[in-house]
Each structure stands twice: as structure tokens, then as C-alpha cells.
C-alpha positions as a printed Julia matrix, in Angstrom:
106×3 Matrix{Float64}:
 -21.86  49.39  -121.84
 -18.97  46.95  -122.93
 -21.35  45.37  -126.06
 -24.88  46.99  -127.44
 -25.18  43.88  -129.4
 -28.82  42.41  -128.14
 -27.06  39.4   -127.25
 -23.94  39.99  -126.13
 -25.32  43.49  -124.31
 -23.2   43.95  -120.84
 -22.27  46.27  -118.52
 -18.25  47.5   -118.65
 -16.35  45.83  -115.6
 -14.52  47.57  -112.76
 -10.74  46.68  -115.43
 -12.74  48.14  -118.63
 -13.43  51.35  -116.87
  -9.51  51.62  -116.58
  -7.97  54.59  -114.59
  -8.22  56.67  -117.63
 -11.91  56.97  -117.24
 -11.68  57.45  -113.38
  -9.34  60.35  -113.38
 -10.38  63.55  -112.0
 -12.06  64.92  -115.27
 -14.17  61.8   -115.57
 -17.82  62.69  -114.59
 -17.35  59.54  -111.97
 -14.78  61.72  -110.12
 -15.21  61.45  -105.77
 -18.72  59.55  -106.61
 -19.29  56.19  -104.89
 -20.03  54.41  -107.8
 -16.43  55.47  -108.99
 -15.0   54.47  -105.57
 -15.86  51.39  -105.48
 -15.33  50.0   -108.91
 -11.54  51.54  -108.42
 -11.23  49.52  -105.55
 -12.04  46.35  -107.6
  -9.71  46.73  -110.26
  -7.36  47.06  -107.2
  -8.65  44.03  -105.63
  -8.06  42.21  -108.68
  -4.83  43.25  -109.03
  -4.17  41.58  -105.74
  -3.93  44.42  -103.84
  -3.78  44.59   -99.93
  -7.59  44.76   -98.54
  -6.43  47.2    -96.1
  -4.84  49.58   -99.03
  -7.86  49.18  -100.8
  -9.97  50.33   -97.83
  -8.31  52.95   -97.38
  -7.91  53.75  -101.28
 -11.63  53.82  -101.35
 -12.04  56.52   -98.85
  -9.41  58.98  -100.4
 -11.48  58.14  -104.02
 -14.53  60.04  -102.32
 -15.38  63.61  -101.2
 -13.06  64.13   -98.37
 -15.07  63.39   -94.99
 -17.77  61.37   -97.14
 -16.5   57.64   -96.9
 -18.35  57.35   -92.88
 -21.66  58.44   -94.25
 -21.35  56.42   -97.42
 -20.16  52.83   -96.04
 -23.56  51.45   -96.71
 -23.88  53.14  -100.24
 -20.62  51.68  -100.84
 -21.69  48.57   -99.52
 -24.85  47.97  -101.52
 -23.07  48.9   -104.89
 -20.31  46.4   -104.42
 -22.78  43.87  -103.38
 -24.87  44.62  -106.22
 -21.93  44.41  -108.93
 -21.07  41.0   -107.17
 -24.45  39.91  -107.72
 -24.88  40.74  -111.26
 -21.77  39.72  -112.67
 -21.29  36.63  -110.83
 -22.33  34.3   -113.84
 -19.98  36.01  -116.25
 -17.08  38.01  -114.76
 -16.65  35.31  -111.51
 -13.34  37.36  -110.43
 -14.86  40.34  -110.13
 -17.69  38.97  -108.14
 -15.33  37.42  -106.14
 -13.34  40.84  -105.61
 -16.73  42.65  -104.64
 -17.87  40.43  -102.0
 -14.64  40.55  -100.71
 -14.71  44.72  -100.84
 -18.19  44.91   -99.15
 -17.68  42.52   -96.67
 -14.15  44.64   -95.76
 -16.56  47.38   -95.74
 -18.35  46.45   -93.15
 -16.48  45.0    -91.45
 -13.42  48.07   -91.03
 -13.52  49.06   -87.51
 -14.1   52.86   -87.25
């Protein structure tokens, strides 16, 4: 959680997490949930969608990012939904990651 306050209570964004916290000892390590916030810090760095595709699939269990693309899909499209009110970049960023998603050729 970013705040406990009752009315300022929010979940961390994709930059709070930092790399820190995503680093191989982080209990997030090669989980989707970990993948795809990585990728939006990325994306909001103005990274290059393609690099961040392709990011994304070395940030899970190798051989796991086929079988996960709709995981992967409905997290990002979940974050973008939640935090479109208050964090309207990182919306932004996670409709642009799902959407890359699915639409990567294979």
C-alpha cells in the first residue's frame, strides 16, 4: 500500500515499487504480477513498446510468457482500470502494455 490512511488509502504504483523491490530476492521475482508492473515503469520511462515486450517475457519463468499473455493481459488491464482517476499516466502506460500484448505476433 502507498498510504493506510482511511482516506488517502492506495495501492503503490508500477514507479513506487522501484527496481529495488523487483530484484531477484523480492518475493515478486519471475511472477506476472511483477512482470507487468516492470514493464510500466518502463513504459513510463518512454521506453520502446517492442523492448518492453520483450522485457516482459525475460521478467517471467523462462518459457512462461506464451501461456501467460492473457494473465498478463488482464492484470495490466486491471491496473489501467483502477488507477485511471488518480495515476492517469500509468493508466495510460497499461492500456498501452495490454493492448501490445495482444496484439505481438507470435
Amino acid at each position: 500500500m502507498a498510504s493506510e490512511n482511511a482516506n488517502k488509502a492506495a495501492l503503490k504504483s508500477a514507479k513506487d515499487f522501484g527496481r529495488a523491490e523487483m530484484n531477484q530476492s523480492s518475493e515478486l521475482y519471475q511472477t506476472p504480477i511483477r512482470a507487468v508492473l516492470y514493464a510500466l515503469m518502463d513504459l513510463q520511462a518512454q521506453k520502446d513498446l517492442d523492448d518492453v515486450l520483450k522485457g516482459l517475457e525475460q521478467n517471467l519463468k523462462p518459457g512462461a510468457f506464451y501461456s501467460s499473455r492473457d494473465m498478463l493481459v488482464t492484470i495490466a488491464r486491471f491496473i489501467g482500470k483502477k488507477v485511471d482517476t488518480m495515476r492517469p499516466e500509468e493508466a495510460s502506460a497499461a492500456r498501452v502494455l495490454a493492448d501490445g500484448i495482444e496484439n505481438q505476433k507470435m
